[in-house]
N, C-alpha and C positions, 0 to 999 in steps of 0.2 A: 548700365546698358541692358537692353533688352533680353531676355536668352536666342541664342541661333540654339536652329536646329542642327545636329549633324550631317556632316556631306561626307557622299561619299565619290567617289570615282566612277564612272563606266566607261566604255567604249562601244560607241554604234560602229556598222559596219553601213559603208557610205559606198554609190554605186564608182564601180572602180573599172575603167576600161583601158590601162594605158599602152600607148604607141608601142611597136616593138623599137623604132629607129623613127625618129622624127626627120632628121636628113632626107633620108631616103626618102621619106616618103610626102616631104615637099617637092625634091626633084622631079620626082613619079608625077606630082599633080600639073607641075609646070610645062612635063613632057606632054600629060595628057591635054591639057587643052592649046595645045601645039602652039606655046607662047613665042619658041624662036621664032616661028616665020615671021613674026608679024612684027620681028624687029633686026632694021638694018644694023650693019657693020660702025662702030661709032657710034650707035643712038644714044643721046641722053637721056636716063631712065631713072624717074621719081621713083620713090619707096617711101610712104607714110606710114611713120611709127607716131604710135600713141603712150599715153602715159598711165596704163595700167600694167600693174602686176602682174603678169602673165609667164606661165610658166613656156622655159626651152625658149620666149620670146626672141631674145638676144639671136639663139641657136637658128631660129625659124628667120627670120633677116638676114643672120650673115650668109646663110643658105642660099639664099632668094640672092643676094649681089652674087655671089660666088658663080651661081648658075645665069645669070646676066652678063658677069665677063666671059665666061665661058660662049656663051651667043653671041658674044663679040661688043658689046654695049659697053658704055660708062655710067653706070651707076652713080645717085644719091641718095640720099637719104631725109628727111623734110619731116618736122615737127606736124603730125596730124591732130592736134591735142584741142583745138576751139583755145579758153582762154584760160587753160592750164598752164603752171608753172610762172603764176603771177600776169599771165597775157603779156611775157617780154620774151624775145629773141633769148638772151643768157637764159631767163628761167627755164625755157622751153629744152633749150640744150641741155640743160642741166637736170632736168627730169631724165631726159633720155638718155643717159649718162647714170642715174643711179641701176636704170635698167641693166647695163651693160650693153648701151646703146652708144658707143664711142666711134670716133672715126679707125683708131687703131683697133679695136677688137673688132670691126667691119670692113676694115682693108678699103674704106673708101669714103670721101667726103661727107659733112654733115651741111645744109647750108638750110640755118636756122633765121628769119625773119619772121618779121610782121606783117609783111608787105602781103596785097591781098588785090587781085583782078575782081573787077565784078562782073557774075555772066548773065543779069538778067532779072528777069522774077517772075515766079510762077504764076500762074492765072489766079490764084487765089491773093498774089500782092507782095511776095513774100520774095527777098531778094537772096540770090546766091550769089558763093565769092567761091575762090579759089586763092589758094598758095601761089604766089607770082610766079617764084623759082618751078612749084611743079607744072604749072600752066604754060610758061614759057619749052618746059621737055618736051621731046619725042615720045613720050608716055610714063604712065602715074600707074603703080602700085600700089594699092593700099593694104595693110596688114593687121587683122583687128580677130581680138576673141569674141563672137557670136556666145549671149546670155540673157537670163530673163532680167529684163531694166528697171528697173527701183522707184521711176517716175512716172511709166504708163505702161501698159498691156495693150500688141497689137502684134500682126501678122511677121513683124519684123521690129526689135528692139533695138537691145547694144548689139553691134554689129559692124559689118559691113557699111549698110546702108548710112547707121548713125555718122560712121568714119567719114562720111563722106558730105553730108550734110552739114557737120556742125565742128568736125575736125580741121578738115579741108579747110574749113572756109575763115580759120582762125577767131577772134575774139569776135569779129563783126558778124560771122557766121551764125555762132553758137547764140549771142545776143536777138539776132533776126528771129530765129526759129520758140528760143525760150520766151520772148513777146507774147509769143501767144499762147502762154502755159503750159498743160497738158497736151491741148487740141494743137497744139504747134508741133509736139512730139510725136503728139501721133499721129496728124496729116499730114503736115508739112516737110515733115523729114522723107518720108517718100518723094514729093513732089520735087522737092530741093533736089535730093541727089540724083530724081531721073535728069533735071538740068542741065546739072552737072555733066552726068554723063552723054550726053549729046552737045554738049560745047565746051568741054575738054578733051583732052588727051587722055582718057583715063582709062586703061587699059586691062586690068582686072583687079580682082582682090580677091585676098588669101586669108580663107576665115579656121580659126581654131576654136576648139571645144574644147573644154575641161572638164575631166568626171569628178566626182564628188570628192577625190582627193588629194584636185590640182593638179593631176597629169595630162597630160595632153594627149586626149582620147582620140581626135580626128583632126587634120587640115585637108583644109578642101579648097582647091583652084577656082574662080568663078570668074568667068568672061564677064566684061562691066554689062556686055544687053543682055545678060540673064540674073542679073545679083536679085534683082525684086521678085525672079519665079524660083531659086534656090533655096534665098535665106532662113523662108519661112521652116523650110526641113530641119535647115541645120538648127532651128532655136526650138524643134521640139525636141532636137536631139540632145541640146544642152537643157532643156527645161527637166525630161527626161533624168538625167545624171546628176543634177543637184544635190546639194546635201542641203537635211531642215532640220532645226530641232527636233528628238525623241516623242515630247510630251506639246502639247498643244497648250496650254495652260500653266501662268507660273504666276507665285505675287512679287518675286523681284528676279529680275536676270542682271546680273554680273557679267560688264563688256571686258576684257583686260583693257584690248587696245581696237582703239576704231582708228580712221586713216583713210588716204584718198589711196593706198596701196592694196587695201584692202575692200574698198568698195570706192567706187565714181562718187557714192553718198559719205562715204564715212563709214556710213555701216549699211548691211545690205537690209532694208527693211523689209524685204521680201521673207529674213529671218526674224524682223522684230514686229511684224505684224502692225505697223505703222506706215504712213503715208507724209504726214505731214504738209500738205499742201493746203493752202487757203479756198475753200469750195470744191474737196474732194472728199469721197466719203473714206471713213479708214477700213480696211480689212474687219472683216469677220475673226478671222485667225490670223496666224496664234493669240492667244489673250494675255497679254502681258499687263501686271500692273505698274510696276515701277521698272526702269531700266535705268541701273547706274552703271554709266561711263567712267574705267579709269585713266587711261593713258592716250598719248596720242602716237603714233610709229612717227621713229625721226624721218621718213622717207615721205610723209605728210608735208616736208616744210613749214609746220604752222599751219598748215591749209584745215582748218576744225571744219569745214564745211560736214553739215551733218549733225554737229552739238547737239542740234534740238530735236533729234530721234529722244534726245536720254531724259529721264526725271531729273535725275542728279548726276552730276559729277565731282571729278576729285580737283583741290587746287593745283593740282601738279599736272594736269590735261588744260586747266582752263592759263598756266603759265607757260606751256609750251605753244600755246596758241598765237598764232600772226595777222593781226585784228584784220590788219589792211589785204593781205592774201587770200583770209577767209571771205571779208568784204565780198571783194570781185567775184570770186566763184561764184558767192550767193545772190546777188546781183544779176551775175550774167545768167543765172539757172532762173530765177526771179522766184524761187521757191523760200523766202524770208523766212517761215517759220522754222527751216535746218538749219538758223545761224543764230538762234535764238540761245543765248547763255543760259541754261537751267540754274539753280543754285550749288557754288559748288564748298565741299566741303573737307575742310584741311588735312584729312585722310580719312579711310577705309572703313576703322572703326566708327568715326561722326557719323559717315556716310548712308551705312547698314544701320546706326542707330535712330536716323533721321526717317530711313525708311521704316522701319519696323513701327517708331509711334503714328507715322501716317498710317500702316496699316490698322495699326490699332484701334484708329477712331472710327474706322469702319468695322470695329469686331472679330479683325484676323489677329489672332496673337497667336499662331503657330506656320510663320509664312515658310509657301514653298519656295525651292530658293534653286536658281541654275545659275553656275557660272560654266560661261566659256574663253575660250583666248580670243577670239573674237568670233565677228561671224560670217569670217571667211575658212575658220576651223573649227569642226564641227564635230570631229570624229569621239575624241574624247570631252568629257564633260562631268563636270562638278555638280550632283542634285542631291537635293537633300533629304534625308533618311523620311519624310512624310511624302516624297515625291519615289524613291526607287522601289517600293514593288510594282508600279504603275509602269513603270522604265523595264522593270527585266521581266514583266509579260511580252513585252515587245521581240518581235525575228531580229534575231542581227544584235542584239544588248546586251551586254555582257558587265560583271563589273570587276574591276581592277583594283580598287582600293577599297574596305572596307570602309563604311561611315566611321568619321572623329569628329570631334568636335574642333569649331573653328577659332582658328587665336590667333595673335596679330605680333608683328615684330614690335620692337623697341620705339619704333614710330608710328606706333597702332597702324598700319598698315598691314595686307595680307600678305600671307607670306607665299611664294614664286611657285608655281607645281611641279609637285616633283619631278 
């Protein structure tokens, strides 16, 4: 095997703004845009949860029904996911369930379907739908983290708006809008959700930020006729509080674990400085050469959507993988080349040695080397002794473990951080 170089440990300091009380201060937002009046005694009131990761999530929902019965309303709750969790009813439940999205830890009904109204199509051709169950309420909630989106750059990304567009409108929705590639993400998701919100019931949404580590730095209340003149704040406020790799340049980065828990993509490529789309140009930065993928999160179901951000991967990511799950996602995103199986190799050792002779052929035989636990965690990070004094010129870089040299368990695999 090749020689690695030594790695050593650092720690960045990643922007950090968290809530003092998230409770409080959804009530606070609900109070302010004076949500009671505008619903009677009895109302049946939608709340669309989605199937991201989101931190206090759970907490931020049960708030929102809490303060609904309180109004005097009956509360639901309604998969806003497009064609996640397999695009079935059970899957869908059951996403929202590893969230701690349950009807007992929300004190009120889930009422999970397929079923889907159609309200139309926009002047551009393009048809929206709606969740039956929430179309048929007295009004619609929607509850979504605002973030920069993995698949296009525009005035309004993951968000709100997306929630509503391609959530809402279940597997037939998301399928409408990804049709038209990019340009459907980024014009059509607008035009969709203004639709939407002039021929539903759709009553506002509740948008959260996360600072760089995962806390939940803001929720902000948004009446549905202002979501298209708000959003845009709030996504430079979460653009703003991002965490990105240290160094701009690496010749292999080290995923632990990619996942739909951890990015809508698998992995955020806004951190892997990739694109992956067929007649899209790729990033400038970061400059990565190889990216091996090791693991997939059990809270992925199988769902590998994203694979083919990586060079390589381990056989133990590409056997936890659920051909037909990942299928659909990639499919309904119609972005083929993230479900593309890289080669993958029967552990950690083969893996880094497979990369290292590709570097070689091109005359790198001292590669720099990052690993992270993925790249939704960013704060700590593994570089390698030709890459940290480039790292601890940096504000905010610090390092924590001195460089060793890197060695593999009994199963040539790496061994867990400490």
């Amino acid at each position: 095997m090749p020689i690695l170089p030594d790695m050593a440990i650092i720690r960045q300091t990643v922007p950090a703004a968290p809530l003092a009380d998230v409770a409080a201060t959804v009530r606070a937002e609900l109070a302010r845009i004076e949500l009671a009046a505008r619903i009677r005694p009895g109302a049946h009131i939608a709340i669309g949860a989605g199937s991201r990761g989101i931190t206090d999530y759970a907490l931020i929902v049960r708030t929102i029904v809490e303060e609904l019965r309180r109004y005097g309303a009956e509360p639901f709750i309604f998969p806003a996911m497009g064609s996640h969790g397999g695009a079935t009813a059970a899957g869908q439940r059951q996403v929202l369930a590893e969230w701690g999205v349950t009807e007992t830890a929300m004190g009120c009904p889930i009422h999970s379907a397929m079923d889907i109204v159609h309200l139309g199509c926009t002047e551009s051709g393009v048809d929206a739908y709606c969740d039956a169950a929430a179309f048929h309420s007295d009004g619609i909630i929607i509850v979504n983290r605002v973030k920069v989106h993995t698949d296009f750059h525009g005035p309004t990304e993951s968000g709100l708006t997306k929630m509503l567009a391609i959530g809402l409108g279940k597997r037939q929705g998301a399928e409408a809008i990804h049709a038209r590639g990019t340009r459907g993400l980024r014009d059509d998701i607008p035009r969709v959700a203004a639709l939407q919100i002039h021929r539903a019931p759709i009553l506002c949404g509740v948008a959260i930020v996360e600072d760089g580590a995962h806390q939940v730095s803001l929720v902000r209340a948004v009446p549905a006729t202002t979501i298209a003149l708000e959003e845009p704040a709030l996504l430079e406020r979460a653009r703003a509080l991002r965490a990105r790799l240290p160094l701009d340049a690496c010749h292999i980065l080290i995923v632990d674990w990619m996942g739909k828990d951890i990015s809508g993509a698998g992995m955020d490529n806004n951190v892997l400085g990739r694109m992956r789309i067929a007649g899209e140009p790729e990033p400038e930065s970061p400059r990565i050469e190889l990216v091996y993928a090791r693991r997939l999160t059990p809270a992925s179901h199988g769902n590998a959507t994203g694979i083919g951000f990586a060079d390589l991967v381990s056989q133990r990511l590409v056997d936890a993988m659920d051909a037909e799950m990942t299928r659909i996602n990639v499919e309904t995103s119609g972005f083929l080349l993230r479900g593309v199986v890289p080669p993958a190799a029967p552990n950690d050792r083969a893996a880094l040695t497979l990369a290292c002779d590709l570097l070689a052929t091109r005359g790198i035989t001292d590669p720099a080397i990052m690993r992270i636990r993925s790249t939704l965690h960013l704060d700590v990070i593994q570089v390698s002794v030709n890459l940290l004094p480039a790292a601890l010129e940096l504000s905010g870089v610090e390092m924590v473990r001195a460089p060793r040299p890197v060695t593999f368990d009994h199963a040539d695999d790496l061994w867990e951080w400490e």
